[in-house]
Every structure is written in structure tokens, then in C-alpha cells.
N, C-alpha and C positions, 0 to 999 in steps of 0.2 A: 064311257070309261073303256080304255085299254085291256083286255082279254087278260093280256098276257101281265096286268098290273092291278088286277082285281082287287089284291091287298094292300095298294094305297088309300089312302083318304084322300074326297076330293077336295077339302079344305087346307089351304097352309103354303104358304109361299116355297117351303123347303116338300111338298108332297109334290108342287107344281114343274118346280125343280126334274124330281124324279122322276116323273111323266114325261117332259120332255127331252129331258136327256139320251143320245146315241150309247146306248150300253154297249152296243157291236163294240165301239170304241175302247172299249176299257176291258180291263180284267176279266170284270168278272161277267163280260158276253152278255147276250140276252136275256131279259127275264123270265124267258118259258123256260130255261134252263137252268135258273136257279136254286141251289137245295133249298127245301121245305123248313130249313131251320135258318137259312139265310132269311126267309121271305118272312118267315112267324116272328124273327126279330126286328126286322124293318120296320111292319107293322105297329109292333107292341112301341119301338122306338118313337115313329112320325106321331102314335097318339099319344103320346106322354106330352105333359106341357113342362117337364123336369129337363134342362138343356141334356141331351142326348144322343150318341153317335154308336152308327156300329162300323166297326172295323174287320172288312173281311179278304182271308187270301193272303198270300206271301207277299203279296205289293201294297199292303195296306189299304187296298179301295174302301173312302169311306163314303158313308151316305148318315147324315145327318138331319136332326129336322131343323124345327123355326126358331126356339130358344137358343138352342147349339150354335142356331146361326147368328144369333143377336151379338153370343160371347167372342166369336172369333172376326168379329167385323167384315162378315160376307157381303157384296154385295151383287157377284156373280161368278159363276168359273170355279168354282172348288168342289160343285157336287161330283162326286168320283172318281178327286185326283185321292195321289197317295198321301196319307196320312204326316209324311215325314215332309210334301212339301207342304200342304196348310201350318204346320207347326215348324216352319223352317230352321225359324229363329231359337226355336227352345228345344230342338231336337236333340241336342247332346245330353238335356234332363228325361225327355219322355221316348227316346228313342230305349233304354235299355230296359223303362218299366214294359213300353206295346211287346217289346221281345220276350220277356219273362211272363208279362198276359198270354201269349198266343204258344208258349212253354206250358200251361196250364196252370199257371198261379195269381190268383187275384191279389190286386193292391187296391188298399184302401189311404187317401195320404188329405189330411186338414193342413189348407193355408199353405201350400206349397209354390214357394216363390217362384217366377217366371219371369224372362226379360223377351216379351214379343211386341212384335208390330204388326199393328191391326187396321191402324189408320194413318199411316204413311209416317210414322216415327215409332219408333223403340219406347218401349214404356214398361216401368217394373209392377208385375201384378201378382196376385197370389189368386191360389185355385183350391178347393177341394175337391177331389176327384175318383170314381171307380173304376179297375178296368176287369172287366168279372168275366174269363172264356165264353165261346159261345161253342158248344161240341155240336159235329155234323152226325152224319146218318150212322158213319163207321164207331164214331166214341171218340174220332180225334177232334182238336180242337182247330175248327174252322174259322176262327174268326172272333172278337173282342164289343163286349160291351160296353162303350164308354159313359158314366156319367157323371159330370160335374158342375160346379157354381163358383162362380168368379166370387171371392170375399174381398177383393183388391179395396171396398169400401170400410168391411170392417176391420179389417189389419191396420188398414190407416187411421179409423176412429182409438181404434184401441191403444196405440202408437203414441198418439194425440193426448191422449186420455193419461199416459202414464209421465207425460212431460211434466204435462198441468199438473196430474197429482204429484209429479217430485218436487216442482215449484212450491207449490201449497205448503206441502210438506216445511220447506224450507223455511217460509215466512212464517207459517206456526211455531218451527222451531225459534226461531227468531224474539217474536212476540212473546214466548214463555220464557227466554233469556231477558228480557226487557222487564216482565211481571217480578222475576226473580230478583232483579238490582233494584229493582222498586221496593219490594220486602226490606231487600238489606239494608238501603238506606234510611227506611221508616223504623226497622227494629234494632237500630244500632246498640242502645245500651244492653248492657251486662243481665239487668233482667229479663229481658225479652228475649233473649238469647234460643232459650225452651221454644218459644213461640217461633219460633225464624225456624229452626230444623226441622220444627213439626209441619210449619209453611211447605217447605222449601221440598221436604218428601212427598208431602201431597200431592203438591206441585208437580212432580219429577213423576208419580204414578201417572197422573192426567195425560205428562209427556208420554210415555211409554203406552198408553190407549192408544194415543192418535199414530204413534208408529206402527201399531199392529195391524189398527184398521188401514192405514196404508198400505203394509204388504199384506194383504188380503185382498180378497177379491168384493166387488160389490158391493166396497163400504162396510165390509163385514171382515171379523176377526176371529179367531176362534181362541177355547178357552185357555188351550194350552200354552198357548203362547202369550194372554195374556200374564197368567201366571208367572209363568216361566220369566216374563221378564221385571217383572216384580221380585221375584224371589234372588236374581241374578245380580240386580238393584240393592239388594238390599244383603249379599253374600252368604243366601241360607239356603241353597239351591238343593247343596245336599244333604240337606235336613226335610226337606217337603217331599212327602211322597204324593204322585199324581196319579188317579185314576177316573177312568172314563173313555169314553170312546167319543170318535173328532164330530164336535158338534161348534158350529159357528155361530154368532151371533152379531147383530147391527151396532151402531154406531152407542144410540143411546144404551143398552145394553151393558154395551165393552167400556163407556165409562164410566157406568153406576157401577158394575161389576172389579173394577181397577182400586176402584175407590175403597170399596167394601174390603176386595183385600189388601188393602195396604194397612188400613187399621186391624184387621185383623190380626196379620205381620206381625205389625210394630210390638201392640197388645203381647202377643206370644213374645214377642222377644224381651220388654221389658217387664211382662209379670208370668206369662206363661212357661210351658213347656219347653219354647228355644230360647229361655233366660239360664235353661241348666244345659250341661254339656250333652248328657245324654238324649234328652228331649227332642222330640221330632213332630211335624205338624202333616196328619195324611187329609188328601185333599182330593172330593169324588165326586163326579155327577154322572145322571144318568136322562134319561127323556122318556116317560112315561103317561099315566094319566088323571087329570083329577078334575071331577065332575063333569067327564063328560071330554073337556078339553085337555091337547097336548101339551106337556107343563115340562120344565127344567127343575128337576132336584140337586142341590147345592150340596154339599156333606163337607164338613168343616173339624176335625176330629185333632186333640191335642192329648200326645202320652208322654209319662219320662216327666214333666214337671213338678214343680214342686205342689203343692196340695191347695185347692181352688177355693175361693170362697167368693160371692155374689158380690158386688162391688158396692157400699152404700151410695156413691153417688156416682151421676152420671156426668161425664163430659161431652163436648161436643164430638169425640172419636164413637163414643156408645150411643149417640144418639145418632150419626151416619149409618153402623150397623144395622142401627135397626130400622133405617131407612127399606134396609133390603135389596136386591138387584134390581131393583126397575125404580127405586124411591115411595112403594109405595105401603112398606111391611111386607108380609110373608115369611117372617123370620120366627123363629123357635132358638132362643139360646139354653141349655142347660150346663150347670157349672157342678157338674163331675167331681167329689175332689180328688180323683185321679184326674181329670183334663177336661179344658171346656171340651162341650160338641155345641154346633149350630148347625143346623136344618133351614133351609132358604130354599122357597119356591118362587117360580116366576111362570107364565103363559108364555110356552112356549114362539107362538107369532110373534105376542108382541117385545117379546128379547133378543126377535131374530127380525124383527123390522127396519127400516131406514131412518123410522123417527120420525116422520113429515106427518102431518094432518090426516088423517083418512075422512075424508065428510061422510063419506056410507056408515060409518061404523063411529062420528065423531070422537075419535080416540088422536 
């Protein structure tokens, strides 16, 4: 090994680089003459297996190691040019952030779109990237840490991803306009009439699950918004008061939980609290713990109505209730005759799940 390059590793195609390259040639001269904080960052750089470049000196001289070299499609002659010509093509984006790095201010930037060529054509890619100073002996800033990872695969996954789920979207919506004329043509007479709007809101809550869990992330939706659009749906928006803080939940989850309060709703609106004017429905959860494991508590609270009493019989709306948010009970109704309250727990995992099988845990 080279004396004067002790602080290479001998492993790595981008070390070997190093080694052989005529520094006399470039910038920044010889390596015996290198500052100590140019060479301790070289170093830390070439061993990192995290794509990685340091950038040093008013001319950009960069030295990069093997990952670095993977992402900008090296395959010889760039160890120690200027940074502005390896990045030629995207240099009107990363020319003012290297100036503001080597100013002393780091940038940190996710998914940052870029149009380079790397393998002999122009191609649009995104990057995540750092450029963090590197200070010399005096305290000023001699030169730029670069670290980044090309996401060009998941920007386009995720891209992809939001097509299909608009399509999806589309056909669901579709299919539930199709289930709907199906109702109306089966409950056409005058008595069934009751049965068809009580359908047809169901219906329209199920709708509004699968829009949230689309604009959510992960197949997951959060509570607010399912609410919120039930309430919106149904013109009581500003009679529901919401409390809690943003908690999300999966697919199965957001439509037992859709379900639960639509009859809830309705319930309040035709015998509860939002059947009078003043009446108002507060609506609260919180994540906490019971026995052990992380649990979602429901608060379901009705004031201002007219005066409660236990229903002698049950329909199939009281018997979804008390299904509970996951379908499988956990529910506490008490009938206040100032206002219902209902109490609804669920396990926290399994209301924030995807819903698919788990064979570890056969759930």
C-alpha cells in the first residue's frame, strides 16, 4: 500500500480508483498533502457501503466510493472530475443546493426528481439525498458530504400503485351503483319503500369506507374521516362533536366501524338526541390498555334529546351494534334517560390490520 494513501481500503473497485489515480493532476494535488479532515472523510466515505461522495474545494473535486459508483453509471474517468461535470445533465437542480452545502448549510431532500444520463440516454429518476459540510482545520467549510439512494423504483411503484387503486376505486364505485338499482328494482312497491332507504344508506356508508381507505395510506383510514364522512352524508356534521387524536385503522376495521356508525346516526336521528333541534351526538376515542394489550376505546355520548328508554325489541340495526367494531361484541350500551352512551372496545392490531390471514397467530 501507498504511504501517502494509508487511509484507503484495499478492497472496492472505487478504493482501486483512488489508488491509481494522478492526483498531481487535479485540484486537490497530492495526497501527502492533503488536510486531515479531507482524508478522515475519504476514509469514513470508501468504508461505508451507503452510496457516498465527498465533495472537496472550490472546483468540486469529487472522490466517491462503489455504491456512488453503481448510481451514476460509472464505468471509468470520473474519479476526480468536478462534481458539475459527473452531474452535468441535472446540474441546474444540484448546482445551487453543492453551493449552499459548501455556504455551510445542509440539505436533506426525499424523492427529488432528476433528468440524467448515465447510460447513454436521458432518463427521469428520483433521488433521496444529503449534502452535510465537511469543516477544515481553520472551521471553514472545506468541502461536502454527499449521501444519497436512487428511489427511481419506488416513486414509480408507488405511481403505479395509485393508478390501479383510482381504477379499483372506480369499478367499486361502479359495482355499488349497480347493487343500488338492483335494490330499487326488487323493492319497488310502496311498502318496502322503508326497507330501500334503510338499504340504500347502508349502502352509501360501505361507499364512503372504501373512499377513505383509498385516500389513506396502506389500506388504512383513519377515524376522522371516516366519521366525518358519514356525518356529511347524512347532513349532521354540525351537530357531531369529534374527539381524539389521529389514529388509523385497516380495511376490515373502517368497515365494521362505518357500519356501526351509521346505525348509530340514523338511531340518534330518528329516536335520539339529533331527532330534536338542540340535540347533539359527541363522539371520542382514545388508545390505551386492557389486559395487557393495546385496545381502541369508542365513546359514543347523546345530549339535548328527548328522554331514553331501552327499546323492547331488537332490529337488525341493534343487532349490528352490537356486533361492535371488529363484528365481534365489545360493546357496553347504557340508555341514560338524558342520552344513550355506548362504550366499544376493539385490539388495537387487530383494527389497525390489513385483514388477511395471519397463520402465526391464526387470526
Amino acid at each position: 500500500m501507498r504511504a501517502d494513501l494509508y487511509f484507503v481500503p484495499e478492497a472496492g473497485e472505487a478504493a482501486r480508483a483512488v489508488r491509481q489515480l494522478d492526483w498531481s493532476a487535479t485540484p486537490l494535488g497530492p495526497p501527502e498533502g492533503w488536510p486531515v479532515q479531507l482524508k478522515t472523510a475519504v476514509q469514513i466515505m470508501l468504508a461505508s457501503l451507503f452510496p457516498k461522495a465527498v465533495i472537496w474545494g472550490p472546483d468540486y473535486t469529487t472522490i466517491y466510493n462503489d455504491a456512488f459508483r453503481a448510481i451514476i453509471g460509472e464505468t471509468s474517468g470520473w474519479m476526480g472530475k468536478p462534481l458539475d461535470q459527473i452531474w452535468k445533465d441535472a446540474w441546474d437542480e444540484l448546482g445551487p443546493i453543492t453551493r449552499k452545502a459548501f455556504e455551510g448549510e445542509a440539505t436533506y431532500i426525499e424523492d427529488y426528481p432528476l433528468l440524467v444520463s448515465r447510460f447513454g440516454h436521458l432518463e427521469q429518476c428520483y433521488f433521496t439525498f444529503c449534502y452535510s459540510p465537511i469543516l477544515d482545520s481553520d472551521g471553514r467549510v472545506g468541502g461536502v458530504m454527499n449521501t444519497l439512494i436512487e428511489t427511481t423504483g419506488k416513486v414509480e411503484a408507488e405511481r403505479n400503485a395509485k393508478l390501479i387503486n383510482t381504477e379499483l376505486a372506480h369499478r367499486i364505485k361502479n359495482t355499488f351503483s349497480i347493487v343500488q338499482a338492483i335494490a330499487t328494482q326488487t323493492f319497488r312497491t310502496d311498502g318496502e319503500s322503508e326497507h330501500l332507504r334503510s338499504f340504500g344508506s347502508r349502502l352509501h356508508a360501505l361507499a364512503n369506507a372504501h373512499e377513505v381507505l383509498r385516500m389513506g395510506r396502506n389500506s388504512s383510514g383513519s377515524i376522522e374521516n371516516i366519521i366525518g364522512g358519514i356525518t356529511a352524508s347524512l347532513g349532521v356534521e354540525d351537530r357531531v362533536h369529534m374527539e381524539g387524536h389521529p389514529i388509523t385503522i385497516g380495511p376490515k376495521g373502517a368497515l365494521s366501524m362505518s357500519l356501526v356508525v351509521h346505525e348509530l346516526m340514523t338511531n340518534a336521528m330518528k329516536y335520539g338526541s339529533l331527532s330534536q333541534p338542540e340535540g347533539i351526538v359527541t363522539i371520542s376515542w382514545k388508545s390505551g390498555w386492557q389486559d395487557g394489550e393495546p385496545t381502541l376505546y369508542f365513546y359514543w355520548e347523546e345530549t339535548g334529546g328527548p328522554r331514553v328508554r331501552q327499546p323492547a325489541a331488537k332490529g337488525f340495526g341493534s343487532r349490528l351494534i352490537e356486533m361492535g367494531l371488529l363484528g365481534t361484541g365489545d360493546v357496553r350500551m347504557i340508555y341514560w334517560p338524558e342520552g344513550l352512551q355506548a362504550v366499544m372496545t376493539a385490539p388495537l392490531r387487530q383494527i389497525q390490520s390489513e385483514g388477511r390471514l395471519d397463520t402465526a397467530e391464526g387470526t
